[in-house]
C-alpha positions in Angstrom: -8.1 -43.6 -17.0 -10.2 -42.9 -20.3 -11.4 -39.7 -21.1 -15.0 -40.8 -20.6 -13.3 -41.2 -17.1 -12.1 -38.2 -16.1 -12.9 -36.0 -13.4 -13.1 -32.6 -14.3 -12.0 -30.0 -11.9 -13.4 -26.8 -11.4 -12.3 -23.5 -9.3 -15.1 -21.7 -7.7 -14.9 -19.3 -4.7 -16.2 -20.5 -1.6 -19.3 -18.0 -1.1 -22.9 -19.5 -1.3 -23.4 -17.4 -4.7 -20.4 -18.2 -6.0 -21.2 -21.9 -5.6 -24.8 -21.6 -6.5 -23.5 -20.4 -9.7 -20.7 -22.8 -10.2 -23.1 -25.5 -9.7 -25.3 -24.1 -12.0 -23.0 -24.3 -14.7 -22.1 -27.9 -13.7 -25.5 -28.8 -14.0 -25.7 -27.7 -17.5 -22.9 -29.6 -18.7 -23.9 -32.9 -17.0 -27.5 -32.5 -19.3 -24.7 -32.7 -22.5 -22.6 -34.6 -21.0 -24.1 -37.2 -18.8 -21.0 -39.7 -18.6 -18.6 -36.8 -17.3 -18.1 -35.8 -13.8 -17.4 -32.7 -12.3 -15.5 -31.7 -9.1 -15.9 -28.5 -7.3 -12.6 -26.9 -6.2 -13.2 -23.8 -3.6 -10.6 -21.2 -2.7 -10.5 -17.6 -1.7 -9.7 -14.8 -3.6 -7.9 -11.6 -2.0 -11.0 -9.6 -2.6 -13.2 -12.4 -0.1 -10.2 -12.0 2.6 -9.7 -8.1 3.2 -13.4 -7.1 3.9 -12.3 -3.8 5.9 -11.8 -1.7 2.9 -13.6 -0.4 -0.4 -12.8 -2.2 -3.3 -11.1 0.5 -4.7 -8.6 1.5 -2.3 -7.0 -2.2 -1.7 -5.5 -1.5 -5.1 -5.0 -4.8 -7.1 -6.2 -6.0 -10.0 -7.7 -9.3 -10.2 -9.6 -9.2 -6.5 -11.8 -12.1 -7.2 -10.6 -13.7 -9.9 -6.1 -14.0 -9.6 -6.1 -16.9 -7.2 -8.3 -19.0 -9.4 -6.2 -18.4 -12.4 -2.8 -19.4 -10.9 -5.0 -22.6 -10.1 -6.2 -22.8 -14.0 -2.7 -21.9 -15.2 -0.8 -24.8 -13.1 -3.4 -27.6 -13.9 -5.2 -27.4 -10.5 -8.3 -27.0 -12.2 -10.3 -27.4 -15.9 -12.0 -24.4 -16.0 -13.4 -21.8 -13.3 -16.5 -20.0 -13.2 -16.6 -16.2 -12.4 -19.8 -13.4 -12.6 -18.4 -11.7 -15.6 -17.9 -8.5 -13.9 -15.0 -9.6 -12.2 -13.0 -10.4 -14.8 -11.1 -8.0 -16.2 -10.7 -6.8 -19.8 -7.2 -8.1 -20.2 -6.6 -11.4 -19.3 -3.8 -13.4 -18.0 -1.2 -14.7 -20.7 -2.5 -18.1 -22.0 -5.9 -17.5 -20.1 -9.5 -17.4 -22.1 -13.4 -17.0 -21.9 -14.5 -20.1 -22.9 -18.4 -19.3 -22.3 -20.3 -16.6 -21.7 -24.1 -18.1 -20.4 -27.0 -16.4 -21.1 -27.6 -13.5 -18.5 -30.1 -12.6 -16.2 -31.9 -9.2 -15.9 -28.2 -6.9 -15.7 -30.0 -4.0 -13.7 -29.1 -3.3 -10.1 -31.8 -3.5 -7.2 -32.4 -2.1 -4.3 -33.3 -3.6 -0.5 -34.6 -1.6 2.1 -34.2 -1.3 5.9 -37.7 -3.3 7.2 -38.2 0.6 8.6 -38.2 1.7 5.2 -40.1 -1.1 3.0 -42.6 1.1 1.5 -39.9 3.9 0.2 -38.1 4.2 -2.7 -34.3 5.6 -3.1 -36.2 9.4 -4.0 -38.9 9.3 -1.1 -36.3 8.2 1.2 -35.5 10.9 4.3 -33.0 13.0 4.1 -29.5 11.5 4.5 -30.9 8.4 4.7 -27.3 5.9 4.1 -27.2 3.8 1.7 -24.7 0.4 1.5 -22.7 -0.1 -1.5 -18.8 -0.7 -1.9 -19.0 0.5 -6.5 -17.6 3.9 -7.1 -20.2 3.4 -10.4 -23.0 3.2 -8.0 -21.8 6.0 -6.0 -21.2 8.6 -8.7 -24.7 7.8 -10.1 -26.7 8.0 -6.4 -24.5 11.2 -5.9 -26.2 12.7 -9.4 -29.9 11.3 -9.2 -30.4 10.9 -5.7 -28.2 14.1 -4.2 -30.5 14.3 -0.8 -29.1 10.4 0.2 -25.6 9.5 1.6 -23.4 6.6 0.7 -21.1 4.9 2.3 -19.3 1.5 2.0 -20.5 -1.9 2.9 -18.4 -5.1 1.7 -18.4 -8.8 2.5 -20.7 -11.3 0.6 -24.9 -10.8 0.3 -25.4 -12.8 3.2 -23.0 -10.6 5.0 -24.4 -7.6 3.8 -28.1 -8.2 4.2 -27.5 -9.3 8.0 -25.3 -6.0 8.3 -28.7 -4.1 6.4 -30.9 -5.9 9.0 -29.7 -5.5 12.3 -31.9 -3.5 14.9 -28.8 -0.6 15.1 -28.1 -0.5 11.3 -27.0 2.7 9.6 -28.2 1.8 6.1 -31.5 2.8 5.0 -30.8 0.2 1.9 -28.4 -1.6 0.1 -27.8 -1.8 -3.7 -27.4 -5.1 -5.4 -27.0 -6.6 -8.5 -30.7 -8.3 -9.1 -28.8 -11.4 -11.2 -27.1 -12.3 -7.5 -30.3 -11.9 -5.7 -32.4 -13.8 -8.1 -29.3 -16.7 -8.1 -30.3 -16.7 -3.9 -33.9 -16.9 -4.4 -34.4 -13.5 -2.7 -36.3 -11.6 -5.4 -38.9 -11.1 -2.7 -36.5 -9.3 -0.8 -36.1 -6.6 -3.4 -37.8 -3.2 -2.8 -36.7 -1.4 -6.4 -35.0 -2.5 -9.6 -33.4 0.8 -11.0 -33.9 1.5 -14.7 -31.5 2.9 -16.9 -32.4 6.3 -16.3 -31.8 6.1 -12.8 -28.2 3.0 -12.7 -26.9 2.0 -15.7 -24.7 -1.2 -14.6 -21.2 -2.6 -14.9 -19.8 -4.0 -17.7 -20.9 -8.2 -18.0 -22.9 -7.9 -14.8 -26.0 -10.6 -14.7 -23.8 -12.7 -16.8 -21.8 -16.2 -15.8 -17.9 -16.8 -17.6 -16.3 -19.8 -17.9 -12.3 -19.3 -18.2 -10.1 -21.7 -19.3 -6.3 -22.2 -20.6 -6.2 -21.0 -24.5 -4.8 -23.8 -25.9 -6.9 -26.4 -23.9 -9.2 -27.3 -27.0 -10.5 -30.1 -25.4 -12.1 -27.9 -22.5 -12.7 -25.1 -25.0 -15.3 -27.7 -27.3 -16.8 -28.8 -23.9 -17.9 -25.6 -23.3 -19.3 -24.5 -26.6 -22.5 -25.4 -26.0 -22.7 -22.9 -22.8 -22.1 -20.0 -25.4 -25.2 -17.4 -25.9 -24.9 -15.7 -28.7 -26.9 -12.4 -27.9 -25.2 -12.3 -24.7 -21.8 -12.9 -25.8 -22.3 -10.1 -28.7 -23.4 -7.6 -25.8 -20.4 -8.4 -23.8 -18.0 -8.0 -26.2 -19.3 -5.1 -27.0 -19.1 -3.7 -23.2 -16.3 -5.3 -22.6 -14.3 -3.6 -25.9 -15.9 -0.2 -24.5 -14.2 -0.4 -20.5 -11.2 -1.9 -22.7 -10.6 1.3 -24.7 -11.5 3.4 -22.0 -8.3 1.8 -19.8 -10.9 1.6 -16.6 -11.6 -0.3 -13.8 -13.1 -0.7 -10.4 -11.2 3.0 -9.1 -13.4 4.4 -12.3 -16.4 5.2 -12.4 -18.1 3.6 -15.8 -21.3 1.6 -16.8 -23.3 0.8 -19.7 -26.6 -0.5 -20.8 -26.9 -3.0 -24.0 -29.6 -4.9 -25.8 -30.3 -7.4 -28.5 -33.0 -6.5 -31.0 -33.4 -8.7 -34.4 -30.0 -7.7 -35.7 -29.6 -4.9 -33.7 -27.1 -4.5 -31.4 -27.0 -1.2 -28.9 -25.2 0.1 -26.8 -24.9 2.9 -24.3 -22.1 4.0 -22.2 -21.0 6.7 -19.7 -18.7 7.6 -17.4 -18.9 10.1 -14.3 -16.9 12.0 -11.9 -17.2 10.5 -7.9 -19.3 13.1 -6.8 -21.5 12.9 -10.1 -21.4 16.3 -10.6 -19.4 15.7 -14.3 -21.0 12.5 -17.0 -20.4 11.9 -20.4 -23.0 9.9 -21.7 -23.8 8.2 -25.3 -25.3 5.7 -27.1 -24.8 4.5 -30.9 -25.5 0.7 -32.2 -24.4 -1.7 -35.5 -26.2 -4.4 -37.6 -24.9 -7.8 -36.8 -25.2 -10.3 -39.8 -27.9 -11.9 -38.7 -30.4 -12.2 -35.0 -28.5 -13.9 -32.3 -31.5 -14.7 -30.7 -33.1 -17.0 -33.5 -32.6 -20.5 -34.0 -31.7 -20.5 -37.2 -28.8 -18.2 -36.2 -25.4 -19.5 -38.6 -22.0 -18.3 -38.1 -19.8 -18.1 -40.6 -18.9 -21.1 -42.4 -15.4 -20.5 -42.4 -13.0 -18.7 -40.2 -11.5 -14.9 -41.9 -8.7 -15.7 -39.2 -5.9 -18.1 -39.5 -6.2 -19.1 -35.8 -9.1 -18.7 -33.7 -9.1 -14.9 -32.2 -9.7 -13.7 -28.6 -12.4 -11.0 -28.8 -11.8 -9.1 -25.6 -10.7 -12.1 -23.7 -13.9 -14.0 -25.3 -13.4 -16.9 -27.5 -15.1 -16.9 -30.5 -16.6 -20.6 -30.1 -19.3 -21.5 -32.1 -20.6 -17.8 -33.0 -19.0 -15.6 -36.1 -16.1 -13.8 -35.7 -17.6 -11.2 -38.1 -20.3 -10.5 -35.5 -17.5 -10.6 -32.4 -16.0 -8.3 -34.3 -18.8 -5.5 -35.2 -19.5 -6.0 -31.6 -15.8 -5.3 -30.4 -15.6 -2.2 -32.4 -19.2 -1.1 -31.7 -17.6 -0.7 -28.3 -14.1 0.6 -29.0 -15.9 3.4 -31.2 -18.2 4.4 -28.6 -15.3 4.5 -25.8 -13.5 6.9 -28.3 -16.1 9.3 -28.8 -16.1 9.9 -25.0 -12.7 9.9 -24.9 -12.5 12.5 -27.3 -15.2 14.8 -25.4 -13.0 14.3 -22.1 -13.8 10.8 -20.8 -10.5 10.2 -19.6 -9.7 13.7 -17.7 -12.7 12.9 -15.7 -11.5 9.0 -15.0 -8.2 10.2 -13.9 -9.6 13.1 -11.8 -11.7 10.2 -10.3 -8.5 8.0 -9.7 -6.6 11.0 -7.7 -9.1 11.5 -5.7 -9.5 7.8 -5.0 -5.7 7.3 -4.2 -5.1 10.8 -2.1 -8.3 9.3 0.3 -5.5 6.3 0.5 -3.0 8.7 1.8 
């Protein structure tokens, strides 16, 4: 069979977001290439199949993401597609980004209880509950919003709206990330978008990844063209900044980036679970030139021998030199905190994480 021929495979997870997205990507890639063809391959993930606990407490790495890399590492599938969220810093040997696609709005949103449609989170009564399964989200409610109560809500957003709309629900709302909701065509569904002020968000969220094996070129060059070059710069930087800081989903740690001419910013913080304790800051580097313009040029020739990884990320068609401002714009901002006590707070958060275990 020819290469024109081929049937490329690709590993999604079997929820309705996860396939809208996959298909999404699909989609993109038939517009280049219209003579391939694509095959969806679903599976679960260990994160889709324990739905009785908070995502923190099950205790592995990888929840949504591990069984679809033991599917790209034995040749099951091409390439997968993941919401860049999932993934995490440090990648399986032999395993790469391949694309990051431009994101949607990365801010988190709010759905109310129909008893509560006109509120917001701070006009909401008094221990009003509120639905969410991210220690990030948590610690932030717990500091801005100190008169609501959280507790956890898992399974998918279908799952989770139906358990937000039943006549005998305990949750006043439910916090989402707006990208998902705007994938499911329920924007109208959305009762408050928080600012940063109010949520910053987790690292790559409103963003789409393609992974892929390393040394598969041939996939790699197919998915150049996916590669958004202000998005991919704000990841790496976010990415690079939860890198240094060693944390994860028993941490609680978000940030906020953005894209402006040459300008690349980012802020970061981190908080204890009850909020009470944050270390918040923001700094920001030139890139060499706007990501966002079409005449955007990497560099003509590669400062590396090989092609790097840049926090997982491959470099594709973008510059290394920006990658790599972007990589240390992060790792420099993760090391200021650390050095004013970010990781005494992140480990004071992980205790009390795994003593609620015991």
């Amino acid at each position: 069979m020819g290469d024109q021929e081929k049937v490329i495979k690709v590993g999604s997870r079997k929820s309705e977001l996860a396939l809208i997205q996959t298909r999404s990507i699909i989609r993109s890639l038939e517009e280049i290439y219209p003579s391939k063809k694509f095959e969806i391959v679903t599976m679960s993930t260990l994160g889709d199949q324990i739905l009785d606990k908070p995502l923190p407490k099950i205790g592995e790495k990888s929840l949504f993401t591990k069984e679809l890399e033991i599917a790209l590492e034995r040749s099951d599938v091409d390439f997968v597609v993941h919401s860049l969220k999932d993934l995490p810093t440090v990648l399986p040997d032999g395993m790469a980004i391949g694309a990051i696609c431009k994101r949607e709005d990365p801010r988190d949103a709010v759905i109310f209880n129909s008893k509560f449609k006109d509120k917001t989170l701070a006009t909401l009564p008094e221990n009003s509950v509120i639905g969410t399964s991210s220690l990030r989200r948590t610690a932030q409610l717990s500091r801005h919003f100190p008169h609501l109560k959280v507790e956890n809500i898992r399974g998918n957003l279908n799952t989770r709206l139906r358990k937000l709309g039943t006549e005998d629900s305990q949750y006043a709302a439910i916090i989402l990330a707006l990208a998902g909701i705007t994938r499911m065509g329920w924007q109208d569904r959305v009762g408050q978008v928080l600012d940063g002020e109010e949520m910053l968000y987790a690292v790559g969220q409103g963003a789409l990844a393609v992974e892929c094996r390393e040394n598969d070129l041939a996939t790699m060059s197919l998915l150049h063209p996916l590669h958004h070059q202000a998005t991919t710069a704000r990841v790496v930087a976010e990415r690079s900044f939860l890198c240094t800081l060693g944390g994860g989903c028993s941490a609680p740690v978000a940030v906020e980036s953005s894209v402006r001419g040459a300008s690349l910013a980012l802020t970061g913080a981190v908080w204890s679970l009850d909020g009470t304790e944050t270390l918040r800051q923001s700094s920001e580097c030139r890139l060499h030139s706007d990501p966002d313009s079409d005449e955007y040029e990497p560099a003509r020739k590669c400062p590396y021998r090989e092609p790097r990884l840049f926090v997982g990320v491959a470099q594709g068609l973008l510059s290394p030199k920006d990658l790599e401002t972007a990589e240390k714009l992060g790792s420099d901002l993760a090391a200021n905190l650390i050095h004013d006590g970010a990781l005494q707070i992140m480990s004071a958060a992980k205790k009390e994480v795994v003593s609620s275990i015991n």
